[in-house]
N, C-alpha and C positions, 0 to 999 in steps of 0.2 A: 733377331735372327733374320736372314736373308732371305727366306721363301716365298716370305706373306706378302703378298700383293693386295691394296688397301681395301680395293671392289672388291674383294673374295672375303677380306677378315669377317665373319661373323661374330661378334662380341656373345659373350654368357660372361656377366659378373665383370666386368673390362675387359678380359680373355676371348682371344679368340678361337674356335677350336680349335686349330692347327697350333695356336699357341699351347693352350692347355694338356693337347697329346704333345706335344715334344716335352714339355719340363713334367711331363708323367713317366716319360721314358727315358728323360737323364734322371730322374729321381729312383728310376727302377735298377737301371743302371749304375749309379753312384752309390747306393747300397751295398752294392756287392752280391745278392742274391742274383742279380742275372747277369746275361751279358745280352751284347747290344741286338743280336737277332730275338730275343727274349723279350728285354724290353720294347724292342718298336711292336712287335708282336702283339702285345699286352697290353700297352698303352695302346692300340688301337683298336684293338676289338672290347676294351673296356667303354671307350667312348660310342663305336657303333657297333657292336653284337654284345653288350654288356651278358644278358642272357645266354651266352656261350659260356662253358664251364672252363676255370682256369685250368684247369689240368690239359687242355688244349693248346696252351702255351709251351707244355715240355716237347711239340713237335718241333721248334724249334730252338732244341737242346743242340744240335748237332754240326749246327749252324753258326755260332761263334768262331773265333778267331777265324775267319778261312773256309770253315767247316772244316778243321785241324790241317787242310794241304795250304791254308792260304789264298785261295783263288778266291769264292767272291765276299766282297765287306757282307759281315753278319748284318747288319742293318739293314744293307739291300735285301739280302737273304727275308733276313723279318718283314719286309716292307712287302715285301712281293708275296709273303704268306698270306699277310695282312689283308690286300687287294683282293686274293681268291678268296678267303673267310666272306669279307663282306658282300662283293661283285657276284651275284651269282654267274651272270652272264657271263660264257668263256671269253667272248671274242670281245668283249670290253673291260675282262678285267687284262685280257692278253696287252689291249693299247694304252690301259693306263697303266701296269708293268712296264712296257716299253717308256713311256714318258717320266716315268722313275729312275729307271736306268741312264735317258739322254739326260733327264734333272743333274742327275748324280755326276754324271761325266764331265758334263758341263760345269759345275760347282768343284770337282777335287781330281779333272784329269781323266781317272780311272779309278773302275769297281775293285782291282784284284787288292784283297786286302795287304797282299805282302808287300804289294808297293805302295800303300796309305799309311801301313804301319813300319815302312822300313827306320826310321827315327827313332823307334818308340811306340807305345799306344795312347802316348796324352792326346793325339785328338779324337780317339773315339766317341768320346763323352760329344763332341761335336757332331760324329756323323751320325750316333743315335738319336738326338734329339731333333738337328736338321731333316733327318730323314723321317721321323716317323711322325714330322709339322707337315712334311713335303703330303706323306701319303694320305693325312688327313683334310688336307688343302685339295688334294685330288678326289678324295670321296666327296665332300663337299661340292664341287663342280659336277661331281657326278648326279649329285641329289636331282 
């Protein structure tokens, strides 16, 4: 996966965390029980707010496809959930939102999911798992 930059990787078990939350959130994802604002959701506050109760994860029910118009990728949606759960701090979870967003732009163009999904949705399974390596990569900096 393309996010992980070598100085940042912290290993647990050969994994790095950013590794270990992405293939938790394509694994949540390829289930079928979520979708991708769900999973990066999930898989991130299991790694850093484990003690937040899963039922916190249905705030970002709404948030899939679009958020049903389309406009932003769920994964972003989730990631940027993700960031406030753990970030107390507004105005640093605000810059590393932003730095999620430019991540994202940078890497597939553009957030709006109609245009990531105009194909098809076989690459979702890529932007949930990219992205929710990305946000865990960014809380780790943040440490």
């Amino acid at each position: 996966m393309f996010w992980l930059r070598k100085n940042v990787a912290e290993k647990v078990n050969g994994e790095s965390v950013a590794e270990k939350v992405a293939n938790e959130a394509e694994g949540f994802y390829r289930s079928g029980k979520m979708h991708c604002a769900e999973a990066v959701l999930a898989a991130v506050k299991n790694e850093f707010l484990p003690e937040a109760g899963d039922e916190l994860v249905h705030l970002a029910s709404g948030f899939g496809g679009g958020s049903g118009a389309g406009c932003i990728c769920g994964a972003v949606a989730g990631g940027t959930m993700a960031i406030g759960l753990v970030v107390k701090d507004r105005k640093a979870a605000a810059a590393l939102t932003k730095e999620l967003h430019h991540w994202f732009k940078d890497q597939y163009r553009v957030t709006c999911c109609k245009a990531l999904t105009a194909d098809g949705k076989k690459r979702c399974v890529e932007f949930t798992a990219n992205t929710a390596g990305k946000v865990a990569e960014l809380l780790q900096q943040k440490k």
